[in-house]
Wavefront OBJ file of the C-alpha trace (Angstrom):
o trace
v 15.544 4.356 7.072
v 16.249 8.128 6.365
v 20.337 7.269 7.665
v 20.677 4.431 5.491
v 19.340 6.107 2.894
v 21.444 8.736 2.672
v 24.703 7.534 3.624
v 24.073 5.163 0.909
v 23.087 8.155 -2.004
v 25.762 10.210 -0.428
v 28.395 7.607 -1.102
v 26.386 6.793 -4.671
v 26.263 3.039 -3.372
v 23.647 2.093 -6.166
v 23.825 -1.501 -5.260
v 22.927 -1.341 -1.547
v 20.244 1.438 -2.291
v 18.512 -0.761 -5.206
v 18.116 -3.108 -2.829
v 16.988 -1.410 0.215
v 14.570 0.394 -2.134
v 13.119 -3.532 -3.274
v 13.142 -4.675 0.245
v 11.168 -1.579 1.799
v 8.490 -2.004 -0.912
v 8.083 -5.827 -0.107
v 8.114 -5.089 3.657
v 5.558 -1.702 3.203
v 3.405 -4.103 0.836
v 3.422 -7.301 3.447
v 2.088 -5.078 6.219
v 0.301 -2.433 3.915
v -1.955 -5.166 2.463
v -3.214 -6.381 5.790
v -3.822 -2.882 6.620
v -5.343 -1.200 3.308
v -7.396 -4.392 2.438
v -7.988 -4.849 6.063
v -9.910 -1.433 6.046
v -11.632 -2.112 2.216
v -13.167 -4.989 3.185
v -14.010 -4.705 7.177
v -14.301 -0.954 6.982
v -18.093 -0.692 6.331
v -18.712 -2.814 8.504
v -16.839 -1.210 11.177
v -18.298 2.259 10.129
v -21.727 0.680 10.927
v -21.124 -0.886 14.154
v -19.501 2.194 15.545
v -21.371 4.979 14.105
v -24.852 3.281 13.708
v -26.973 3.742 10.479
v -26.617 6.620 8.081
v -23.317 6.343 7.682
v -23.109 4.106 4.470
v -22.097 6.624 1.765
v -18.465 6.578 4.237
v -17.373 2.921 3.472
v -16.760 3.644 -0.223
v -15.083 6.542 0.124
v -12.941 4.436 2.845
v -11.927 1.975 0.336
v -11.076 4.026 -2.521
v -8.810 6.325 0.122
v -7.378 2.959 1.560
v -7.052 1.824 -2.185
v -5.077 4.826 -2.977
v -2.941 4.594 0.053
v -1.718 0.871 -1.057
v -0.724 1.924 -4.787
v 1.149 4.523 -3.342
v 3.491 1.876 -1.167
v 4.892 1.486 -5.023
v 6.777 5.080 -4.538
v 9.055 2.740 -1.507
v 11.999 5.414 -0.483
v 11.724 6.728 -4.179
v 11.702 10.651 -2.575
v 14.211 9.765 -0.039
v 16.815 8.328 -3.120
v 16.323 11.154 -5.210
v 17.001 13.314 -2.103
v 19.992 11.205 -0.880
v 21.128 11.676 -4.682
v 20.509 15.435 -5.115
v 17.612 14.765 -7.485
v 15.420 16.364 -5.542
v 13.155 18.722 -8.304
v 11.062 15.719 -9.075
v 10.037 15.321 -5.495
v 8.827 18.645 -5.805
v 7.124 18.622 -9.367
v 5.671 15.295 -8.513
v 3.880 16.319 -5.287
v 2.846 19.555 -6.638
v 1.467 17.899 -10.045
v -0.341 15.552 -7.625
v -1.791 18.189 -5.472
v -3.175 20.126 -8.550
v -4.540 17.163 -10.686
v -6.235 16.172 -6.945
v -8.024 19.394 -6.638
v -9.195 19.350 -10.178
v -10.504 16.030 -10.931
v -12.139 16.225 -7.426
v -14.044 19.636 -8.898
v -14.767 18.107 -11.612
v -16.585 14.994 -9.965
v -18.279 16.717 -7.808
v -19.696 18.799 -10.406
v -20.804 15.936 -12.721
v -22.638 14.910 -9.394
v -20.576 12.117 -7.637
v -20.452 14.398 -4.453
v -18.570 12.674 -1.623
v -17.466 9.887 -3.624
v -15.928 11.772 -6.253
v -13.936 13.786 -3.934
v -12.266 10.601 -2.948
v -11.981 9.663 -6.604
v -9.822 12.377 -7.326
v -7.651 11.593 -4.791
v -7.556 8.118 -6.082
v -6.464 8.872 -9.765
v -3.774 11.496 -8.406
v -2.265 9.190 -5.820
v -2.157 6.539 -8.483
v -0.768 8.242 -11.397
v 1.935 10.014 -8.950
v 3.475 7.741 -7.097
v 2.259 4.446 -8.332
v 2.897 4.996 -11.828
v 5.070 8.247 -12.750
v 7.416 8.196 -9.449
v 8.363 4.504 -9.458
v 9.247 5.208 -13.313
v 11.902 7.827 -12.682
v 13.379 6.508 -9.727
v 14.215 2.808 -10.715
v 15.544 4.866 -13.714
v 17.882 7.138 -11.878
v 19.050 4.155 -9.286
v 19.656 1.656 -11.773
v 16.989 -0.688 -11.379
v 14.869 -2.393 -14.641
v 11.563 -0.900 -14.407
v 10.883 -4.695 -15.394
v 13.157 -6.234 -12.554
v 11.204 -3.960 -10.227
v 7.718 -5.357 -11.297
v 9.191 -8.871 -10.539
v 10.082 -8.933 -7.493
v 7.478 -6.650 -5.902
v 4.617 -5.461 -8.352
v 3.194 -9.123 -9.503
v 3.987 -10.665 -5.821
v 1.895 -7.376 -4.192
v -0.852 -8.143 -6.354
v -0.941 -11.238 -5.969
v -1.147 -10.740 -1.745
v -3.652 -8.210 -2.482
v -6.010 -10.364 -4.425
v -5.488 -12.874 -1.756
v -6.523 -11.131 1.086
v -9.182 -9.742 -0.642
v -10.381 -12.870 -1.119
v -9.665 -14.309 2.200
v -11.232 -11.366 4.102
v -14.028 -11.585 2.411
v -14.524 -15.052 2.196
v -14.651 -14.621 6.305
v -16.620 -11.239 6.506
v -19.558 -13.151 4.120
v -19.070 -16.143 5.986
v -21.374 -15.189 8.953
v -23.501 -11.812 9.848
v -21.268 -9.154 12.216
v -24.083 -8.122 14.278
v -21.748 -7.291 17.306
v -18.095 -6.267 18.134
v -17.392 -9.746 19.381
v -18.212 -11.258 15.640
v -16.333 -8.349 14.045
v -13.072 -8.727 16.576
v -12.643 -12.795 15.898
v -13.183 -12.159 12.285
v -10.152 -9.677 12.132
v -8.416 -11.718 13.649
v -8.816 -14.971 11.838
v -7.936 -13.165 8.941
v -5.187 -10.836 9.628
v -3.466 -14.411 10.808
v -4.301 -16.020 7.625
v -2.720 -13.318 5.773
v 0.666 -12.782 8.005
v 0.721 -16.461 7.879
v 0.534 -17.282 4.043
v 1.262 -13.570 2.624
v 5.275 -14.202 3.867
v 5.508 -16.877 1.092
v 3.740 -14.532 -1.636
v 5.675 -11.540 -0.564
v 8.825 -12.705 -0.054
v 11.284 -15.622 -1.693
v 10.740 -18.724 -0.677
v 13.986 -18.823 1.385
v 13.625 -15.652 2.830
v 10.141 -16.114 4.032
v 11.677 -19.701 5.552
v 14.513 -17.149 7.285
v 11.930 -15.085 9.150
v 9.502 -17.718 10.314
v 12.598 -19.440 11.646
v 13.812 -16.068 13.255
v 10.399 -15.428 14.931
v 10.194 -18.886 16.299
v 13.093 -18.457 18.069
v 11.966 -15.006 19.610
v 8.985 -16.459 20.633
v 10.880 -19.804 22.051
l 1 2 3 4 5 6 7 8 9 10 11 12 13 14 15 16 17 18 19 20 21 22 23 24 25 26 27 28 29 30 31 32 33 34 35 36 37 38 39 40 41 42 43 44 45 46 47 48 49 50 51 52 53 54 55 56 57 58 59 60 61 62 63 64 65 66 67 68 69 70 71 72 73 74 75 76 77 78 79 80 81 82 83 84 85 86 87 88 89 90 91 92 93 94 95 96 97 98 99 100 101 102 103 104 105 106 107 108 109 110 111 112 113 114 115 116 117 118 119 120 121 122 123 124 125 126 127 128 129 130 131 132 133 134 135 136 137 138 139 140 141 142 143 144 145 146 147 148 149 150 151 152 153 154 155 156 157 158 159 160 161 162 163 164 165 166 167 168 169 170 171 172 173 174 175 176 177 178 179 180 181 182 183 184 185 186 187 188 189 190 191 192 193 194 195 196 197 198 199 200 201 202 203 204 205 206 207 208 209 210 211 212 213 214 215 216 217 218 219 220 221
């Protein structure tokens, strides 16, 4: 996207580059929740399977990294706008505010005795505050788009998706023990194509969701 991004902010095409900014979150979210959720919920388990007992204290941190890492699909092309507009200072003061406020609230769980966990923790706040939070702020702002309008069409739908995979997957991981790689392999499956399969319709308008189903099944015919 790094072309059409800035041709667009070079040419100060607002329009186009609102909504390429909207449609890159609701793509990033569609696949980011089957991902990020994927690895909350099945990650333990996997963790186990492959590295044996011992290994518990891992699957939070997993989840709280892969938590992190799905907030942060709210920054879309935020950095690549401001760049494209020649607003690039807040790139900068964002990541370095991030990387600071990571390395102290990490300290400072550690030393109030989370360890591991806490490490990951700080990670989490930062990652949240910074590009979930503070970035998506200033760059709807400087492109033109309602904070509001932004929250419509992708923050309510993404958590939405998000609460229904989480559900779904683990609905399916509960639903049976995952004593081998063959149980863990058909559950991933089952429910990465329950999600693809009703997360289009969450994600997505109802019309556009209709418009890629129908484009697939013709690829596929």
């Amino acid at each position: 996207l790094f072309p059409s991004v800035m041709r667009l902010g070079s040419l100060k095409d607002l329009q186009s580059l609102r909504w390429l900014f909207v449609r890159k979150a609701q793509v990033s979210f569609y696949f980011g929740i089957l991902v990020y959720i994927g690895l909350i919920v099945f990650g333990a388990s996997f963790i186990k399977l492959w590295m044996g007992p011992g290994f518990e204290q891992a699957g939070p941190v997993l989840a709280l990294l892969a938590g992190a890492e799905l907030c942060g699909l709210l920054i879309s092309i935020g950095s690549l706008a401001l760049m494209s507009l020649d607003k690039m200072r807040f790139n900068l003061t964002n990541a370095v505010t991030e990387a600071v406020l990571n390395l102290v609230l990490s300290i400072g769980f550690v030393w109030v005795g989370f360890g591991l966990i806490g490490i990951a923790l700080g990670t989490f706040v930062s990652m949240v505050l910074m590009r979930a939070v503070l970035h998506p702020i200033h760059t709807t702002r400087q492109i033109g788009l309602g904070l509001r309008h932004y929250f419509f069409r992708v923050g309510w739908r993404a958590l939405l998706g998000a609460a229904l995979a989480l559900t779904v997957f683990w609905v399916i991981l509960k639903g049976s023990a995952t004593a081998s790689w063959f149980d863990f392999g058909w559950k991933v499956a089952i429910a990465s194509m329950l999600y693809l399969s009703m997360g289009l319709f969450i994600l997505f308008a109802r019309d556009e969701a209709v418009g890629i189903y129908r484009r697939l099944w013709r690829l596929l015919v």
